[in-house]
N, C-alpha and C positions, 0 to 999 in steps of 0.2 A: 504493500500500500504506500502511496506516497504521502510524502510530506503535506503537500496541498495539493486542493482540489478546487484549480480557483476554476466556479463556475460563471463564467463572462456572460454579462447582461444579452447577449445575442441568442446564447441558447435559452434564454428565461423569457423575455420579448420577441423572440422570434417572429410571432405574427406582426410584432410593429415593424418589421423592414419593408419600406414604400420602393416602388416602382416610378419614381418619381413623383412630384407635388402636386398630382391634377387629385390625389384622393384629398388633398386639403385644401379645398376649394379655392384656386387659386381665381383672383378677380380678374386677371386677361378674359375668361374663361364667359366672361358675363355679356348676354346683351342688354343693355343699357339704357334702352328705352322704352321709356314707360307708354302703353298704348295713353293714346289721344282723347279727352273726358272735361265734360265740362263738369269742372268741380266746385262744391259749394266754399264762401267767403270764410276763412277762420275764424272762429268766435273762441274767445275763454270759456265761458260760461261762468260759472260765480263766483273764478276763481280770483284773487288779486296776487301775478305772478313778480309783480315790481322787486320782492326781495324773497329769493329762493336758496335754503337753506338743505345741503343734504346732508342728516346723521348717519353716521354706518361702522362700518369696518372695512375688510377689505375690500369687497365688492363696489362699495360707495368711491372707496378710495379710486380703484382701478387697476387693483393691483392683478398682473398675470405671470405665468411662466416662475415662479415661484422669488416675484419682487416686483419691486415697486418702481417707476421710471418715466425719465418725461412724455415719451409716448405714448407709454398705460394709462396716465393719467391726464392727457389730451383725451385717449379713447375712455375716458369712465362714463358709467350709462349716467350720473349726475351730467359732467360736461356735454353729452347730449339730448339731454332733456334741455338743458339751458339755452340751447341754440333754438329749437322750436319755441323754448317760452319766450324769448326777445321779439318774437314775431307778435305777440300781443302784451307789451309792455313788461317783458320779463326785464329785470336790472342787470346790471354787469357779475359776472359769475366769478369768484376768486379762488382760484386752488393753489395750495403749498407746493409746487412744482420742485420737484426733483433737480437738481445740478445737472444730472447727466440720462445719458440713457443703457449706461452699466445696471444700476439698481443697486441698489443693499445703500447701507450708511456705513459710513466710517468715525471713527474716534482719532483725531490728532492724526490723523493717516493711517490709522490701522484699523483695518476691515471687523467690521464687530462680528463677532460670531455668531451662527443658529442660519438655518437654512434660509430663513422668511429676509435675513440681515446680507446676504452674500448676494454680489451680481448674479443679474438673470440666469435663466434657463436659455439655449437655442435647439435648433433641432437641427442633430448632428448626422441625420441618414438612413438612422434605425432606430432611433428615439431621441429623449432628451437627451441634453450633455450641458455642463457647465459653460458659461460663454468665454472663460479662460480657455477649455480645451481648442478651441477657435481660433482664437486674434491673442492668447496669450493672457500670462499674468496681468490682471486689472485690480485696482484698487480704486472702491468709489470715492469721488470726488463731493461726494455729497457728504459731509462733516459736519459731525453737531460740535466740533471747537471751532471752526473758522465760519458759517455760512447758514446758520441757522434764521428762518425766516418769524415774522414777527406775526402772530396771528388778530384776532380768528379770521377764518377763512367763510366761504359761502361753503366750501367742500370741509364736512366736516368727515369725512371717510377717516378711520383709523385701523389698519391693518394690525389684526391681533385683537382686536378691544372688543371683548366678555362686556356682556348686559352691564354690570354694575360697575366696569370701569369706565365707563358713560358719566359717571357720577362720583369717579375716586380724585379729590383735590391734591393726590402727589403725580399724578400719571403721568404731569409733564416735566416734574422737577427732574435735571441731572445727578441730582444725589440720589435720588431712588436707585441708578441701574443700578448699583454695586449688590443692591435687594433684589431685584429681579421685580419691584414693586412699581418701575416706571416701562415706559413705550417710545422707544427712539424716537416710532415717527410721530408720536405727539409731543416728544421733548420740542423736536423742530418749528412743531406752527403752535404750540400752545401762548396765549395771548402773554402769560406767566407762569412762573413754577409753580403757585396754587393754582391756578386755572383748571376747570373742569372742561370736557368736551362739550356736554351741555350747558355749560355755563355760556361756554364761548358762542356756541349756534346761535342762545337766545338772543347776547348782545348786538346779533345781525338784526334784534326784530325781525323775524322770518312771516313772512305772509304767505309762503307757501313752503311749504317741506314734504323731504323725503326721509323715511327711518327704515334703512333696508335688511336686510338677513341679521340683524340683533335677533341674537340667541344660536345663529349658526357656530359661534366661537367656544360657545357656552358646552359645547357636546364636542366640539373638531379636535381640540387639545390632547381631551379624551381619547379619542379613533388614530390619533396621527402617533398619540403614543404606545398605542395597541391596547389602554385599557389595561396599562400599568400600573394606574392610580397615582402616577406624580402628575399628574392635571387632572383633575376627579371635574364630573359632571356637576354644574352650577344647579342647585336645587331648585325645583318650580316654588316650593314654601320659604313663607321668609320674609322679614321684613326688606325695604326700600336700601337696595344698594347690597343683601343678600341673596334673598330669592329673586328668580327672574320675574313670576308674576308682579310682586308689588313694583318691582322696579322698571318692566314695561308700559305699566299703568303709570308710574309717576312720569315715566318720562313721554309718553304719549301727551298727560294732562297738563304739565310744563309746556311742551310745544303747539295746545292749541290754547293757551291759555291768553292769548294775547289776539285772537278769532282767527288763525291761521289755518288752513287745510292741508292737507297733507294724504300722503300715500303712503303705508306700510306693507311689509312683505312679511312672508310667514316662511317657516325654516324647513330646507330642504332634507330628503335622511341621506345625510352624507355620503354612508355604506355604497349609495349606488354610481359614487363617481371612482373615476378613475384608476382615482389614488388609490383606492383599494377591490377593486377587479381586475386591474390588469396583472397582472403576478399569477399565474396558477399555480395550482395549490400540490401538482405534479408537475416541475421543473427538470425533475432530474433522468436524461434522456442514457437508454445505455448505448446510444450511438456517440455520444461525447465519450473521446477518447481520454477525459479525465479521472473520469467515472465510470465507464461501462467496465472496463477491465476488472476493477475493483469488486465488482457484485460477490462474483464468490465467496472472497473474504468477509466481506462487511455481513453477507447473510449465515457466513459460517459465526461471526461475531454474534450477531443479533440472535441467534439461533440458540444459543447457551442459553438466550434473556427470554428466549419465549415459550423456552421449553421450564423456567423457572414463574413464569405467570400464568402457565399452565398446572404448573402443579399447586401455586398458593389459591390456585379456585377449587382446583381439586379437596384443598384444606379450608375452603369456604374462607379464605381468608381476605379475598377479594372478588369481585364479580367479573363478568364480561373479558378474559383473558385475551381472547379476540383482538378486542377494541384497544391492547396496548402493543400487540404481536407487532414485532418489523419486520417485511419483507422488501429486499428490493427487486425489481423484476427484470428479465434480460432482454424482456422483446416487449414493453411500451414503458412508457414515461412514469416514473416512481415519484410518490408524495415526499415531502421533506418531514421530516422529525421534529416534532416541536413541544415546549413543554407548556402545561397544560394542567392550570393550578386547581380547577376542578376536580382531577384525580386525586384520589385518597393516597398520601404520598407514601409508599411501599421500601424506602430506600434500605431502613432495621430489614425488612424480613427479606430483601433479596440478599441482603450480606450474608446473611444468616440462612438460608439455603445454599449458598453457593459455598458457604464454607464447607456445610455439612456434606458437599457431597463428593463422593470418593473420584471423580473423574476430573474434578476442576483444577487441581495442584497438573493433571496433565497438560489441560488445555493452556494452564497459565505457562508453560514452559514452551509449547508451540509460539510464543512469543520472542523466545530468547531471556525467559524472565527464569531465575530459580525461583526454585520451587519455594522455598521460605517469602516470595513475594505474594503466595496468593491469598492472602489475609487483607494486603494491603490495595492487590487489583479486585478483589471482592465487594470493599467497603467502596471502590471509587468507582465502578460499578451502579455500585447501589444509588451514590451521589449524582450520580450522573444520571439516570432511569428509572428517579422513584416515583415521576409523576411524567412520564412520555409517552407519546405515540404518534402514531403517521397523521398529519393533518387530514382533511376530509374535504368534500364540495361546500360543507357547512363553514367553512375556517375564511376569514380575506387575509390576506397575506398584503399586507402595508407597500406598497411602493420603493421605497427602499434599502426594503429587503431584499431587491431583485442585484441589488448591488455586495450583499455580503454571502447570499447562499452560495456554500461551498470553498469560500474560504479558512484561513486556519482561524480561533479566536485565539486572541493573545492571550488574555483572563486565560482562559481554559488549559493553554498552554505551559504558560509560566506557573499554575499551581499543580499539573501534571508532573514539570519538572522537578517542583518543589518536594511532590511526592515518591520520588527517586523515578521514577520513568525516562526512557533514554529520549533523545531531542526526538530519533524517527517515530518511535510510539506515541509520545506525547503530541507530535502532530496529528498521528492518525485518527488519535480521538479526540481532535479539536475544530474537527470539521464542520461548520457552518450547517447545522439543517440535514446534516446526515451521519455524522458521530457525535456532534454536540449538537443538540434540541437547542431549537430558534426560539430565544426568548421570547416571553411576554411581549413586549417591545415593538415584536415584528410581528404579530397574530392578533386578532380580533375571535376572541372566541365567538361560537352563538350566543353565550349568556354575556358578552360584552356587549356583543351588535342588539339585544334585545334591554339591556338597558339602555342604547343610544336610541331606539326606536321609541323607548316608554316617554323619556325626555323630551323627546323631538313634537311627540304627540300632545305631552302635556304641556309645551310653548304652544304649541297650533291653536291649539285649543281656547289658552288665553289670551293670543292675539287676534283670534276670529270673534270670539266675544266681543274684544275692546273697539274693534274697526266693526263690526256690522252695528253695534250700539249705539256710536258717533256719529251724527249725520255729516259731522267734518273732514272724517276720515276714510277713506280708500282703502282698498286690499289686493294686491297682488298675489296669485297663488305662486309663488317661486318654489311650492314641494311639487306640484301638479306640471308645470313647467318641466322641470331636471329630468322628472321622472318619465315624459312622455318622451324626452330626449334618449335616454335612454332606451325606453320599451321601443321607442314607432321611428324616432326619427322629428322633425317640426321644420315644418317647411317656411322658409324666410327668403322670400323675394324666388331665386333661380335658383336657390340651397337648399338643402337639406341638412337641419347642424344636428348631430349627435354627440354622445358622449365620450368614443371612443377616443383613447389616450393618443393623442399628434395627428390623429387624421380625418375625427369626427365635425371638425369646427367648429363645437362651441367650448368645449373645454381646453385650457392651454396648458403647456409643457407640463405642469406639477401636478395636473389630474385634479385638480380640487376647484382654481381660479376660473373666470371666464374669458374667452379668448376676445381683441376685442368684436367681432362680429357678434358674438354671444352678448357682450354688454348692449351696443346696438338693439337686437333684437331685445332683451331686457329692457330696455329703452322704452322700444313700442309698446311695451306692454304696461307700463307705468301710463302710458301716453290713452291707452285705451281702458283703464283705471278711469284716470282721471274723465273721458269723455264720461264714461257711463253713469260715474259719481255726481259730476259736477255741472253736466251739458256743454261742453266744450266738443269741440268738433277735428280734433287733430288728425285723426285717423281719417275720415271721411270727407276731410281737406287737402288730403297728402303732406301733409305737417307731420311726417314720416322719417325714422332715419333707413337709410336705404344698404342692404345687405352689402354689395360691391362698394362701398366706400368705407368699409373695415377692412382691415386682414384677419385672417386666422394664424398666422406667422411673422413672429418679426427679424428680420435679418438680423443676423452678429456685424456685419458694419453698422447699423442702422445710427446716423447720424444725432 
C-alpha cells in the first residue's frame, strides 16, 4: 500500500469536465431582440422609491464565486433593482464597493484568512480553482488599514451576517476580529465601530427596502461545517437579537416603522445547492491507479473489522453489523468511510475482541509488526473504527471535501507515529475517507440535514406570517425559486438556469452564491413582488432586467 493516495478533484468531479463554455450559457449565444409590443407606461404604484435601502447578507451584498468584488457587487440583485427604480423616482443607490476585482480583504497587506476572506473563485476547465492558480499569487488590495470606506451605504448586504448580527453594536468595531465577534466587511462600511447594520439602513430613512435570505446564514454555518456544532443552528425561540423569530419581527417592525414598504425573502434548504450534491458519496473508482491496486489489501484490512462487528451482534452487543461492514469493490465506484457520531461508539469492545483472538498476533505480523505490537495495533484499531462506516445516498459530502478525499491526514499520521508505527504504515492508515473516516467536518448526516430542514421551516414559517400580515410588506418565495432550479430547471429570457455546480447558470463557483444572471433573475422576481403587492407595473412594462446582460462566469483577467 502506498504512502498516499492522493485522490485529485478530476476523479471526484469528473462529471464537471465541460466541453467547452456553450453549457454555461455563454451571452454570444443570445438573440437579443425583444419581439415588437406596444407596452403599457411604468407606474410605481404606492410605492415611494426616492430612498431605497437593501438589508441582507450575502446575496444583498453580491457576493459570488466564493467572494466579494467590484463586479459582484455592480451585479447584486439590490444594484439592479435600483436601476429600474430611478425610472420612477428611485434616488441615487450607494454601495461599499470593493478596491478591486480579486475579492477577499486584506489586513496591512496580509490576506485575512477563511474561504469567504480569500480572492475569488474562477473556472479552471473542470471546475473551480483558486484565481491564484491562474494569473498567480494575489493579494487583495482591499484593506481594512489603508482604505476602508465610510458608511452607511443604500446597500446594506453583509456577507456572513446571522439574523441577530443585524443588530450586534460590535460587528463593525476592528477590535472585535481578534474574537471572531466582528465582520471584515462590515468593519469597512460600518458608519462607526458601534454602529449597527440596522442602525445604519435606518439613518438612510428608507422608503423602500429590501430584507433578503436573513436566516439563510443562520443554518449555512451549520451545513458548511458538516454539522460539527462549532457554528450551531440560530434558534427560532428567543428573545430580540437571540432567537430568529423575535428578531425578524423586530427588524421587519424597525424598517416599516417610518411607512416604508419593503420586500422580504424567505430561506432557501440549502442541502439542495451545490455545495453539497456535487461530491458523490462513491468517489472512489478502482480504475484510479491510486486506489484500484490497493482493494485487496484495504479489504483484507477491513475484513478483520467486519468479521469483528459481526461477531459483537452475534453477542447482541450491537445491532445492524451490516451497516458498519467495509467493502471496497473492484469493478464500480466505492463509498468513502466516514465517521458517524450517531453510532454507538464500539472502540473498548473491538480492542477487546481483537485481542482475545488467537489469529490476530498473526495478522499483526503480516505487517512487519512483532508480535508484542498487537495490543497496541488492537487498541488503534478500535480508535480509529469505533463509530465508522461507508457513507450512503443519505450522506452530502461538503464540497471541499472533494479536495482532501484520499489524501494522507497529518493529525492521523503524526499520532500513528507517535504510537510506534513505521512512517509507510502510518501512512497507510491515514488515508482521507478510506483508512481514516472523513470527519464530521466533511459529512452532513441525515439527522444533521433534518435538523437544517426543521430550522429552515421554522424561519418560513415566521416570515410568511410577518409579510402576509403586513399590508407593507412583500414576499419572495426564494425556497420555491432554488428548489424548482434545481428539480425542472427556470427558464429566464433564452436560458435555462439551474443548479448544477459551473455549468447550471445560476449558481457560481462555490455552489452556494448566485451567479450574477441568477441575481438578475432574483431581481425580476423582487420586481414582480412588488407589482403584485403594490400595483406597480415593472414586469408588464418591460422595467425588466434582461438574462444576456449578466454573465454566469467571470474571467480571471476581469479588469
Amino acid at each position: 500500500m502506498k504512502t498516499k493516495l492522493i485522490m485529485k478533484t478530476k476523479y471526484i468531479l469528473l462529471s464537471l469536465i465541460l466541453l467547452g463554455f456553450t453549457a454555461c450559457n455563454d451571452i454570444e449565444d443570445v438573440d437579443r431582440m425583444d419581439p415588437v409590443a406596444d407596452l403599457p407606461e411604468l407606474t410605481s404604484g404606492s410605492v415611494d422609491f426616492s430612498s431605497y435601502v437593501a438589508v441582507g447578507a450575502s446575496f444583498s451584498a453580491g457576493f459570488t464565486d466564493s467572494a466579494l468584488f467590484k463586479a459582484s457587487q455592480e451585479n447584486s440583485f439590490p444594484n439592479i433593482l435600483s436601476k429600474q427604480f430611478a425610472k420612477v423616482g428611485g434616488g441615487a443607490f450607494t454601495q461599499p464597493l470593493m478596491n478591486d476585482n480579486y475579492g477577499g480583504i486584506a489586513l496591512g497587506g496580509v490576506q485575512l484568512p477563511g474561504a469567504t476572506l480569500a480572492p475569488r473563485l474562477v473556472f479552471g476547465g473542470a471546475g473551480p480553482v483558486p484565481l491564484s492558480s491562474i494569473i498567480g499569487p494575489v493579494v487583495s488590495t482591499t484593506d481594512l488599514a489603508v482604505n476602508n470606506l465610510k458608511g452607511p451605504f443604500n446597500n446594506m448586504g453583509v456577507p456572513g451576517a446571522k439574523s441577530y448580527h443585524l443588530l450586534f453594536n460590535g460587528y463593525g468595531n476592528i477590535a472585535n476580529l481578534a474574537t471572531k465577534t466582528a465582520n471584515p466587511y462590515f468593519i469597512r462600511m460600518a458608519s462607526s465601530s458601534t454602529a449597527t447594520v440596522l442602525g445604519d439602513a435606518m439613518t438612510k430613512n428608507p422608503t423602500f427596502f429590501t430584507l433578503s435570505e436573513i436566516g439563510g446564514n443562520d443554518v449555512l454555518g451549520y451545513a458548511l461545517s458538516g454539522g460539527d456544532d462549532t457554528d450551531p443552528i440560530t434558534p427560532s425561540a428567543g428573545a430580540v437579537g437571540v432567537g430568529f423569530d423575535a428578531t425578524f419581527g423586530y427588524l421587519v417592525t424597525t424598517l416599516t416603522s417610518g411607512g416604508a414598504k419593503g420586500v422580504v425573502t424567505n430561506v432557501p434548504y440549502i442541502t439542495d445547492l451545490p455545495h453539497f450534491t456535487t461530491v458523490p458519496f462513491k468517489p472512489l473508482s478502482p480504475t484510479n491507479p491510486s486506489f484500484g491496486p490497493l482493494i485487496p489489501t484495504l479489504n483484507g484490512v477491513f475484513g478483520q473489522l467486519n468479521q469483528v462487528y459481526a461477531y459483537l451482534q452475534s453477542q447482541n452487543a450491537i445491532n445492524n453489523a451490516a451497516a458498519r461492514s467495509i467493502v471496497f469493490s473492484s469493478t464500480a465506484a466505492s463509498a468513502v468511510v466516514i465517521h458517524d457520531e450517531n453510532l454507538a461508539n464500539i472502540s473498548t469492545q473491538i480492542e477487546g475482541v481483537l485481542n482475545a483472538s488467537p489469529t490476530f498476533p498473526a495478522f499483526v505480523q503480516s505487517f512487519g509488526l512483532p508480535v508484542q505490537a498487537a495490543p497496541i495495533v488492537a487498541k488503534l484499531l478500535g480508535t480509529l473504527y469505533g463509530q465508522t462506516r461507508q457513507a450512503t445516498a443519505s450522506d452530502l459530502l461538503v464540497l471541499p471535501s472533494s479536495y482532501i478525499i484520499g489524501t494522507v491526514n497529518t493529525a492521523t499520521y503524526t499520532y500513528l507515529i507517535g504510537q510506534g508505527l513505521s512512517p509507510a504504515l502510518a501512512g497507510q492508515f491515514s488515508v482521507e475517507g478510506i483508512t481514516n473516516p472523513l470527519a464530521d467536518k466533511w459529512v452532513l448526516l441525515p439527522s444533521e440535514q433534518l435538523a437544517i430542514k426543521n430550522a429552515t421551516d421554522a424561519y418560513n414559517t415566521t416570515i410568511s406570517s410577518i409579510a402576509t400580515s403586513n399590508p407593507n410588506v412583500a414576499l419572495v418565495d426564494l425556497n420555491a425559486i432554488l428548489s424548482n432550479a434545481k428539480t425542472n430547471g427556470i427558464p429566464f429570457d433564452n436560458f435555462i438556469l439551474k443548479t448544477n455546480l459551473a455549468t447550471g447558470g445560476a449558481i457560481g463557483l462555490d455552489g452556494i452564491h448566485l451567479t450574477a444572471r441568477g441575481y438578475a433573475y432574483m431581481a425580476n422576481k423582487f420586481l414582480e413582488a412588488i407589482d403584485a403587492k403594490f400595483g406597480s407595473n415593472f414586469v408588464a412594462s418591460g422595467n425588466v432586467a434582461k438574462a444576456g446582460d449578466y454573465p454566469t462566469n467571470y474571467s480571471p483577467t476581469l479588469n
